[in-house]
RODO-2510 file (C-alpha; in nm, 4 decimals, decimal comma):
residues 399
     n   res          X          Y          Z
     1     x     2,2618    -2,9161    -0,3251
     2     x     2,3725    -2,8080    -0,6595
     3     x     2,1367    -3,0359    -0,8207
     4     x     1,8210    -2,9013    -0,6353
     5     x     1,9239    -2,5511    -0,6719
     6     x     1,9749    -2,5938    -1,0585
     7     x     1,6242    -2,7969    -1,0509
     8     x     1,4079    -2,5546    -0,8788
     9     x     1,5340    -2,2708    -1,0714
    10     x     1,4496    -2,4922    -1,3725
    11     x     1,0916    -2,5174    -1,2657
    12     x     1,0850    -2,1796    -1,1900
    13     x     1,2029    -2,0925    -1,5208
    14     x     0,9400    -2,2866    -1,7035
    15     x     0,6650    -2,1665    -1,4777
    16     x     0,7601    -1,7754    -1,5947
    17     x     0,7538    -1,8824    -1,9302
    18     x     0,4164    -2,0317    -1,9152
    19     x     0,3151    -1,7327    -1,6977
    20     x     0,4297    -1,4816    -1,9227
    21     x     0,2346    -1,6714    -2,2392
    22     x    -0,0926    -1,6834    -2,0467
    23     x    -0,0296    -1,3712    -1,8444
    24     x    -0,0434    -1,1451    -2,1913
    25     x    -0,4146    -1,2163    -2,1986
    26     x    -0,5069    -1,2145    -1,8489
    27     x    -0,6720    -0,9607    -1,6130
    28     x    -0,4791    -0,7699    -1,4244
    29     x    -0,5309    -0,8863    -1,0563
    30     x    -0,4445    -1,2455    -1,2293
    31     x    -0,1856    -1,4638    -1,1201
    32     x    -0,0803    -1,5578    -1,4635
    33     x    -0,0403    -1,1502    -1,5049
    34     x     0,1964    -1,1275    -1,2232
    35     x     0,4200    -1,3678    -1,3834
    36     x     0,3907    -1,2350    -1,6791
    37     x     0,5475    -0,9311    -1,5060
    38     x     0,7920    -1,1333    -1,2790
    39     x     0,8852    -1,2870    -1,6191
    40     x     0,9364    -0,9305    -1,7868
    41     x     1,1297    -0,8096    -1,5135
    42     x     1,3870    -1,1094    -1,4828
    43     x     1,4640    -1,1161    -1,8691
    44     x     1,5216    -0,7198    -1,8324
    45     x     1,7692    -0,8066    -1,5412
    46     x     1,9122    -1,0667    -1,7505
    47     x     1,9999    -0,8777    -2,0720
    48     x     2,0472    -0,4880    -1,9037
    49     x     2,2018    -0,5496    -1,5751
    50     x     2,5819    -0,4391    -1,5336
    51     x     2,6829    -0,7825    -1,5464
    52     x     2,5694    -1,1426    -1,6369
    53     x     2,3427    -1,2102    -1,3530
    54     x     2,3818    -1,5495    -1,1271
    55     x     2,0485    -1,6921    -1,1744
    56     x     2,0754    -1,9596    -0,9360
    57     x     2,1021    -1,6642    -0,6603
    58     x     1,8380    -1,4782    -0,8155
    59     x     1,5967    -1,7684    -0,8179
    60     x     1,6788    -1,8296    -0,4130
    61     x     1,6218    -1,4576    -0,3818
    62     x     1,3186    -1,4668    -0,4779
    63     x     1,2094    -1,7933    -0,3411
    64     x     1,2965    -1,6364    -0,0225
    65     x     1,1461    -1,2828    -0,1094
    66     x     0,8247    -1,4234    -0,2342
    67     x     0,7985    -1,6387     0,1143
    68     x     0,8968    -1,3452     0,3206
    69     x     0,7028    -1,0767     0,1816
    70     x     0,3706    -1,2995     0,3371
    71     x     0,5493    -1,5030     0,6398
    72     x     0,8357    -1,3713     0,8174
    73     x     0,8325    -1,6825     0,9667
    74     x     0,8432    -1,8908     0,6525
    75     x     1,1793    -2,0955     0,4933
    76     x     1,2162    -2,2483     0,2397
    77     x     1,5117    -2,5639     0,2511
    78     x     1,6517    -2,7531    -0,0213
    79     x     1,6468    -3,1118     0,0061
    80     x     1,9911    -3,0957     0,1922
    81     x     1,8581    -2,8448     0,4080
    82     x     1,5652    -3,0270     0,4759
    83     x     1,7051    -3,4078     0,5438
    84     x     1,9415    -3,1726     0,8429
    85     x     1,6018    -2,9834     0,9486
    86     x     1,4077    -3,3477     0,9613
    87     x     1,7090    -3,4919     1,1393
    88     x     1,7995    -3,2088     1,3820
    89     x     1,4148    -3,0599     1,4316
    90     x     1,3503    -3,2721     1,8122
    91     x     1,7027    -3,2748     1,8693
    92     x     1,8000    -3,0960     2,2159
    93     x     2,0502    -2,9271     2,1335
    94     x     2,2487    -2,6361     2,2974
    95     x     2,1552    -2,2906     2,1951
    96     x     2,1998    -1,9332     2,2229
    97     x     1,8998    -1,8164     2,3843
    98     x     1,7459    -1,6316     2,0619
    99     x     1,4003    -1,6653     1,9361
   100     x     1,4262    -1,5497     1,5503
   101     x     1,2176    -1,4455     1,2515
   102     x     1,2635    -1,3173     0,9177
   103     x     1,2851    -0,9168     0,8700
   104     x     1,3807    -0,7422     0,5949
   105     x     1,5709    -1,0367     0,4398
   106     x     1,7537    -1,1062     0,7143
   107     x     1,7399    -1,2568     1,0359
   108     x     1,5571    -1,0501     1,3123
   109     x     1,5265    -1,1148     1,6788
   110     x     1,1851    -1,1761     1,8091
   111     x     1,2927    -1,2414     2,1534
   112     x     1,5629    -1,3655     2,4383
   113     x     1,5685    -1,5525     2,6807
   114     x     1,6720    -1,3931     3,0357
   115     x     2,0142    -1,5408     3,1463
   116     x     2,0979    -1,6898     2,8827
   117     x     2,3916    -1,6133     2,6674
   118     x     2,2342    -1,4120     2,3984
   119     x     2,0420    -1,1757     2,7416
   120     x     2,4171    -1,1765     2,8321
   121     x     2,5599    -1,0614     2,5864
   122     x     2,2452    -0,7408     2,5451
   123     x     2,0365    -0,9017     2,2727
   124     x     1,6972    -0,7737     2,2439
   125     x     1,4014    -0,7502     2,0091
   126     x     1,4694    -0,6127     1,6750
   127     x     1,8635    -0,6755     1,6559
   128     x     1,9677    -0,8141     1,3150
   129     x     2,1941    -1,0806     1,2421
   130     x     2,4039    -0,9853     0,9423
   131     x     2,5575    -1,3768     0,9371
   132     x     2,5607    -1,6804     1,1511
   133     x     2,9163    -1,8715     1,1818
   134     x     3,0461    -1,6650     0,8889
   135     x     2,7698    -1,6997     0,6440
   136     x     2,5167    -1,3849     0,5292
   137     x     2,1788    -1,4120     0,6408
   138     x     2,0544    -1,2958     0,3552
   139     x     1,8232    -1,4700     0,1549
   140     x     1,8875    -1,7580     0,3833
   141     x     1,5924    -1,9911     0,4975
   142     x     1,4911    -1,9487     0,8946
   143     x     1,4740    -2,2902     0,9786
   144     x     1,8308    -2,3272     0,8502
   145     x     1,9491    -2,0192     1,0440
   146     x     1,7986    -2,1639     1,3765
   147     x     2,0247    -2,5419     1,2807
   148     x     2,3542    -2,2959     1,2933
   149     x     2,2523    -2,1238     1,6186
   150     x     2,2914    -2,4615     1,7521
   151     x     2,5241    -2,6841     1,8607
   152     x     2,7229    -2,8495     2,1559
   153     x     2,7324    -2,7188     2,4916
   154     x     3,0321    -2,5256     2,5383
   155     x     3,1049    -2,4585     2,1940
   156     x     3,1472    -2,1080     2,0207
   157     x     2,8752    -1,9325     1,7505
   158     x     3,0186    -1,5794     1,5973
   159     x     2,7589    -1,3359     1,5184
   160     x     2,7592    -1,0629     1,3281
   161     x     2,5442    -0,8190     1,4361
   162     x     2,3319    -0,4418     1,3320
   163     x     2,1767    -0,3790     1,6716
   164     x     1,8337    -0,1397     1,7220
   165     x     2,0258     0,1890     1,8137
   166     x     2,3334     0,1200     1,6836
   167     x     2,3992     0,1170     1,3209
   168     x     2,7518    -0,0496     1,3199
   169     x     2,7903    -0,3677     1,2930
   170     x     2,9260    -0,5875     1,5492
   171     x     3,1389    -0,8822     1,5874
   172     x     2,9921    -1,0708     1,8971
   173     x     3,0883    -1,4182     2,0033
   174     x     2,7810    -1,6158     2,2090
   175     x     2,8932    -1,9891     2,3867
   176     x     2,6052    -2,2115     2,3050
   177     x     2,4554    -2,3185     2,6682
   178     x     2,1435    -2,5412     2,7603
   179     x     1,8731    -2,3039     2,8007
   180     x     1,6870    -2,3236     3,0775
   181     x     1,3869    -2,1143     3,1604
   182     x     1,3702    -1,9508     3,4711
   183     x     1,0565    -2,0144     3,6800
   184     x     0,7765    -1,7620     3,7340
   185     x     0,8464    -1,4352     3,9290
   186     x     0,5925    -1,3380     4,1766
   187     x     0,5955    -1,1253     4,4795
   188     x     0,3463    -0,8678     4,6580
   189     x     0,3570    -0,5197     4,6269
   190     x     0,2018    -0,2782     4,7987
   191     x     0,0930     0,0525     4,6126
   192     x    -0,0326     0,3217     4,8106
   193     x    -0,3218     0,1552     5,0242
   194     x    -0,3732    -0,1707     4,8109
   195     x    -0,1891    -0,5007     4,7864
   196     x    -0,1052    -0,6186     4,4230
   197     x     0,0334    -0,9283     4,3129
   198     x     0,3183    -0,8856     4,0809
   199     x     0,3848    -1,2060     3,8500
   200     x     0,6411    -1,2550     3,5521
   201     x     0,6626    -1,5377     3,3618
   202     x     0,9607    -1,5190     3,1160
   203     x     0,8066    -1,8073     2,9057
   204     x     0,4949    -1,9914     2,9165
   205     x     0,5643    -2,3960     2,8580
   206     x     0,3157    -2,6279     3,0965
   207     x     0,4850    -2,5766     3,3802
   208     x     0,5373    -2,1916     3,3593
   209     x     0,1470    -2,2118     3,3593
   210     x     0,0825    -2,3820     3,6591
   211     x     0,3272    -2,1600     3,8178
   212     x     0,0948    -1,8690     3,7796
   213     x    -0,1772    -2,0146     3,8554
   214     x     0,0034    -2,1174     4,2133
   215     x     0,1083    -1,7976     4,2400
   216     x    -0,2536    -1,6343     4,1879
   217     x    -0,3914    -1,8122     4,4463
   218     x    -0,0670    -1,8102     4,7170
   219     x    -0,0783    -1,3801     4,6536
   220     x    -0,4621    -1,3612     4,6830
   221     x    -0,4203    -1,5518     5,0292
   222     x    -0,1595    -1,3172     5,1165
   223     x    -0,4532    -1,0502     5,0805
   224     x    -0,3578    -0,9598     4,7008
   225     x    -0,6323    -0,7412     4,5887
   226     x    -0,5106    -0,6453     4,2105
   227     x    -0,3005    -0,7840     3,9782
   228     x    -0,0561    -0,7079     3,7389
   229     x     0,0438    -1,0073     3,4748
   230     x     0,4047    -0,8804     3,3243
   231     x     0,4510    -1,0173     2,9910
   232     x     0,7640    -0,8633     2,8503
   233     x     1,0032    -1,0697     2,6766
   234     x     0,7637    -1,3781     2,7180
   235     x     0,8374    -1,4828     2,3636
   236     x     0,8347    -1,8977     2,4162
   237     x     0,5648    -2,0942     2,4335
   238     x     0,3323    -2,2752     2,1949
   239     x    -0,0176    -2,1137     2,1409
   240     x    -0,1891    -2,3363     2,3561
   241     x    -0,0286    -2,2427     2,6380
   242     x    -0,1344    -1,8307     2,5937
   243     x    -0,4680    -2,0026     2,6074
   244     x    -0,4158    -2,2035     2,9443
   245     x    -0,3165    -1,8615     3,0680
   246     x    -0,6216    -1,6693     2,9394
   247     x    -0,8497    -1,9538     3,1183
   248     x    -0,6862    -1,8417     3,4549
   249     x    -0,8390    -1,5472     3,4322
   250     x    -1,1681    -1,5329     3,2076
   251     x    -1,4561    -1,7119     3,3575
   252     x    -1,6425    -1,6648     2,9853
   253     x    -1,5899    -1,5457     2,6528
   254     x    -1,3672    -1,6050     2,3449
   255     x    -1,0183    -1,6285     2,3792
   256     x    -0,9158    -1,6874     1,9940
   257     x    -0,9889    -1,8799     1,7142
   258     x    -0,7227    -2,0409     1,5053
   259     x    -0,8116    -2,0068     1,0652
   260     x    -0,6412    -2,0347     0,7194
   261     x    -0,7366    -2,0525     0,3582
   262     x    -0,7560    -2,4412     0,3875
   263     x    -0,7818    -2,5126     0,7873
   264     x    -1,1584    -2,4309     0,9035
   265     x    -1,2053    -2,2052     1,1767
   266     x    -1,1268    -2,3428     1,5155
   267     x    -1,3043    -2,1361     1,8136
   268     x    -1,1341    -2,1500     2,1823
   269     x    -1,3332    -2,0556     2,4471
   270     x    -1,2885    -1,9709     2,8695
   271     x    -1,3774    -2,2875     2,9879
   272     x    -1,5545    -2,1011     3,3271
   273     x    -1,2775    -2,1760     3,5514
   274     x    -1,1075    -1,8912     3,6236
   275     x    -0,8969    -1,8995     3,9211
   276     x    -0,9360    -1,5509     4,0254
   277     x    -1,1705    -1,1991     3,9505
   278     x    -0,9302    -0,9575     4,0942
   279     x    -0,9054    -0,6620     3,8788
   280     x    -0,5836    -0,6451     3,6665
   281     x    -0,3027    -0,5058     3,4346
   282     x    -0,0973    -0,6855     3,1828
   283     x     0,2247    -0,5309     3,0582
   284     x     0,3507    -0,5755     2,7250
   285     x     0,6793    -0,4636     2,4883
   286     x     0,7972    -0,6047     2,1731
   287     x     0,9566    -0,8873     2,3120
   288     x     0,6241    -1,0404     2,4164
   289     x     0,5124    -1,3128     2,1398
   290     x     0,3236    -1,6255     2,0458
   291     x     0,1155    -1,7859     2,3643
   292     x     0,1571    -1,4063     2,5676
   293     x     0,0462    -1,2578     2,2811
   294     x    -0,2716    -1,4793     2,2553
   295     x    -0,3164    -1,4311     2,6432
   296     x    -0,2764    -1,0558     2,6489
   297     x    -0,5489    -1,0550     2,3597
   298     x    -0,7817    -1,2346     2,5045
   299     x    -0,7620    -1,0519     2,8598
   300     x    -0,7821    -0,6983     2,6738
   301     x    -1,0591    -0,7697     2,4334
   302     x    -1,2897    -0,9072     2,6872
   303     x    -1,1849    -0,5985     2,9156
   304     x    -1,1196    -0,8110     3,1545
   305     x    -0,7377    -0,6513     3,1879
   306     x    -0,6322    -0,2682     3,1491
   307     x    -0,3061    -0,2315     2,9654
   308     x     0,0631    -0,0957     2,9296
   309     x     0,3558    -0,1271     2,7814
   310     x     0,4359    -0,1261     2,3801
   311     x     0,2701    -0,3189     2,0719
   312     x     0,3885    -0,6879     2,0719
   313     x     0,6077    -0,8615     1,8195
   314     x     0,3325    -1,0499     1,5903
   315     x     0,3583    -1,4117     1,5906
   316     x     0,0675    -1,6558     1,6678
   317     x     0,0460    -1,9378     1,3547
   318     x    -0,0063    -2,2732     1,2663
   319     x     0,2523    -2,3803     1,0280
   320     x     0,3355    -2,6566     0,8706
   321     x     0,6329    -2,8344     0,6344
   322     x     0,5141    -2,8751     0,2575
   323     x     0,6989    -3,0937     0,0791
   324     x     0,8133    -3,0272    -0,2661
   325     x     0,8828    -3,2452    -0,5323
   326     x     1,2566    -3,1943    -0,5680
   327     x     1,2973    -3,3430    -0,2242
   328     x     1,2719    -2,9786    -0,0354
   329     x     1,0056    -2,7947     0,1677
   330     x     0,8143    -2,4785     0,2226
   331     x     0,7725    -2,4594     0,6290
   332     x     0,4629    -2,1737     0,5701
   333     x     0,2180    -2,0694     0,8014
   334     x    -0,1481    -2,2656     0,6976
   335     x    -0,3491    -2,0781     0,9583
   336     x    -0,3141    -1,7615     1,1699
   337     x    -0,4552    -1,7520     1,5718
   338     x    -0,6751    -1,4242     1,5852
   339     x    -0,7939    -1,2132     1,8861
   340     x    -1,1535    -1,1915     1,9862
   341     x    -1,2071    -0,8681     1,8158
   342     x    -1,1058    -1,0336     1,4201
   343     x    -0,7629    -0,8896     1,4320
   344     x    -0,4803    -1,1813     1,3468
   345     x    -0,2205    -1,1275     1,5535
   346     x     0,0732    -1,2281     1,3571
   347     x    -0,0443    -0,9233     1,1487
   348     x    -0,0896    -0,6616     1,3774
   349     x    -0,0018    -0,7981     1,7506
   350     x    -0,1722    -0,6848     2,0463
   351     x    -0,1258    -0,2511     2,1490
   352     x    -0,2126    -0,1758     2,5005
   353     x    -0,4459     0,1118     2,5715
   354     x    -0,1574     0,2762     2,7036
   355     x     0,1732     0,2817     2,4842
   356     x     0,4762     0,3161     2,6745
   357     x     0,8138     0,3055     2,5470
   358     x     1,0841     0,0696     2,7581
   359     x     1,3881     0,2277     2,8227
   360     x     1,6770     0,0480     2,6515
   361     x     1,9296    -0,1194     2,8863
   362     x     2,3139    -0,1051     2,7657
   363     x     2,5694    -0,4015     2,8131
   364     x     2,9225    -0,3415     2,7834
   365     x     3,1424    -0,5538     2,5455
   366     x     3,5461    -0,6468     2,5774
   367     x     3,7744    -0,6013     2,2446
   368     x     3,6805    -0,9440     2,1151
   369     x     3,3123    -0,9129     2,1328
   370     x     3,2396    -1,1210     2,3993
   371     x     3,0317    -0,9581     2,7179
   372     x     3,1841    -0,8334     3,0132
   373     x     3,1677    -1,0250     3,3359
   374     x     2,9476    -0,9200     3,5868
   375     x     3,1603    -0,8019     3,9070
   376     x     3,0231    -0,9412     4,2003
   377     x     3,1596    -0,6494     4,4221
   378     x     2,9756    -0,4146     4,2166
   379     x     2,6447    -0,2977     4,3680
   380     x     2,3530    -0,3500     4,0983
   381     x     2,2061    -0,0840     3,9528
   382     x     1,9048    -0,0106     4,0414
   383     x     1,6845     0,1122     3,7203
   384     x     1,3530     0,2547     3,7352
   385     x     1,0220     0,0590     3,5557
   386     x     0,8442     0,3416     3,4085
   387     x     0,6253     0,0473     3,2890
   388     x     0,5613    -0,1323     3,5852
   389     x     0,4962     0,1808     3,7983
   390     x     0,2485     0,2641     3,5133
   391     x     0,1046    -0,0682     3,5806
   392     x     0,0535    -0,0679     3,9131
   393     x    -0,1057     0,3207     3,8910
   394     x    -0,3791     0,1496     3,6496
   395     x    -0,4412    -0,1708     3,9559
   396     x    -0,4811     0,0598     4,1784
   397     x    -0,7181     0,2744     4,0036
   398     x    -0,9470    -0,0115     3,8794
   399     x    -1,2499    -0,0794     4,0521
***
């Protein structure tokens, strides 16, 4: 590990230098002028900072920096890292239940999955993870951060964590559990004079999929006559799978079109098979990512959904491991899926016409971080859905 870390800031080293020679000359939307400033600003660091400067750290840094300030989604892994990330990538593994990205230099949450012991324990969608098992998140590669996540069933993980509303950090300790995915939600509900079929899916893999489409057609029997697709937290799922769920409900039109500076632009299309026309509202928050997000852009740019809830998280790429000479990779994003109307969605995710806020939902912790257990004696809560009664107020009112 040494040895790659002292190589690559090596290279890096030289490739200033060079920069900085050629970058003197050079226009000033150049690269070769931007290293010529990099280059500038690192030998200023080196001979005015406080303190001799670790430059192995500084050259991760900005590795990391550089990677994040274009894909929060991005790692880079040293050849260590990336023999465990080769070796441990198809494993099945025990996890948490977190779905991650990069923010800010550290490790965000994108999403969690419902019941399992990260929803437990009140994760939810832009929670930071100050360090994994001990060790800062900072600066440290995503790919690697998912690897310490996991681990055998039954055994321990302690997080520390900055959640959304609450500045402090916290200590929380999450038992790593085979995730399982619970199956689609779907049930009729009747709003004022009309029948609307409610449906949840809390991912979409194949068979979350063909769940909705069962339940489509078992609620329009049942004399559904509007629908309201409830995305929220749907953050699992591969991008092909957002477009299954688009084809349920599209009978024509573009659904999104995968393209990158070196991939050539790949068009998907409804197929004409729609299993139902019933008017309908999808619900969003930002929780809902990847394969939702493509579905939810799809159904709202061919107006063929109204919708409510808040802008979605932003991830819908292609990437891909690049591997470097010194044994390491870049794992980078090589194309970007984009909605109907041009936007790419990892950029700017998906808005519904009509922003709503979701309330936040509190879980109480014991001294030693760990959530509460649930009292089975205790009468649940009930808590309103501004969102959902939002969404069925728009079924009803579409034609």
């Amino acid at each position: 590990m040494k040895y790659s870390v002292v190589m690559s800031s090596t290279l890096l080293v030289v490739l200033l230098l060079v920069g900085a020679v050629l970058g003197r000359g050079a226009a000033p939307d150049s690269t070769y002028h931007h290293l010529s400033v990099y280059t500038d600003v690192l030998s200023r660091i080196k001979s005015e900072y406080v303190e001799e400067p670790d430059m192995k750290s500084v050259t991760l840094g900005a590795l990391n920096g550089l990677l994040e300030s274009i894909d929060p989604f991005a790692s880079y892994l040293n050849a260590d890292q990336y023999k465990d990330y080769l070796k441990n990538k198809d494993a099945k593994k025990a996890g948490v239940g977190l779905v991650i990205a990069k923010k800010f230099g550290y490790v965000g949450v994108v999403g969690v999955v419902p019941g399992s012991p990260a929803a437990k324990a009140g994760f939810s969608t832009g929670d930071m993870l100050e360090t994994i098992k001990g060790v800062a998140t900072r600066d440290m590669p995503l790919a690697y951060a998912t690897l310490l996540l996991e681990g055998d069933p039954g055994t321990v993980v302690e997080l520390q964590v900055v959640r959304v509303r609450h500045p402090e950090p916290q200590t929380i300790k999450l038992t790593r559990a085979n995730i399982e995915y619970p199956a689609v939600e779907s049930k009729l509900v009747t709003q004022g004079s009309s029948k609307v079929a409610y449906i949840h899916p809390v991912a979409l893999l194949p068979e979350h999929v063909k769940q909705v489409s069962a339940a489509v057609q078992n609620l329009t029997k049942q004399g559904a006559q509007k629908i309201v697709l409830d995305l929220r937290n749907c953050a699992v799922g591969a991008p092909d799978q957002g477009t299954a769920v688009a084809n349920l409900f599209l009978n024509s039109g573009m659904i999104t079109y995968l393209q990158g500076q070196r991939f050539e632009k790949q068009e998907f299309r409804a197929d004409g098979k729609a299993v139902t026309n019933l008017p309908m509202v999808v619900i969003t928050n930002r929780g809902t990512a990847e394969a939702a997000e493509i579905a939810a852009a799809a159904l709202l740019d061919n107006k063929r959904a109204d919708s409510v809830g808040e802008r979605t998280y932003g991830d819908a790429g292609l990437r891909k491991a690049i591997t470097m000479d010194d044994g390491g990779a870049i794992i980078l994003s090589v194309a970007k899926y984009y909605s109907p109307n041009g936007k790419a969605i990892q950029n700017d995710g998906v808005t519904p016409a009509n922003v709503m806020n979701e309330p936040e939902q509190a879980v109480e912790l014991d001294e030693n971080g760990e959530p509460l257990p649930e009292n089975p004696a205790e009468q649940p809560k009930q808590q309103e859905d501004p969102l959902l009664k939002k969404a069925l107020e728009l079924a009803v009112a579409r034609g």
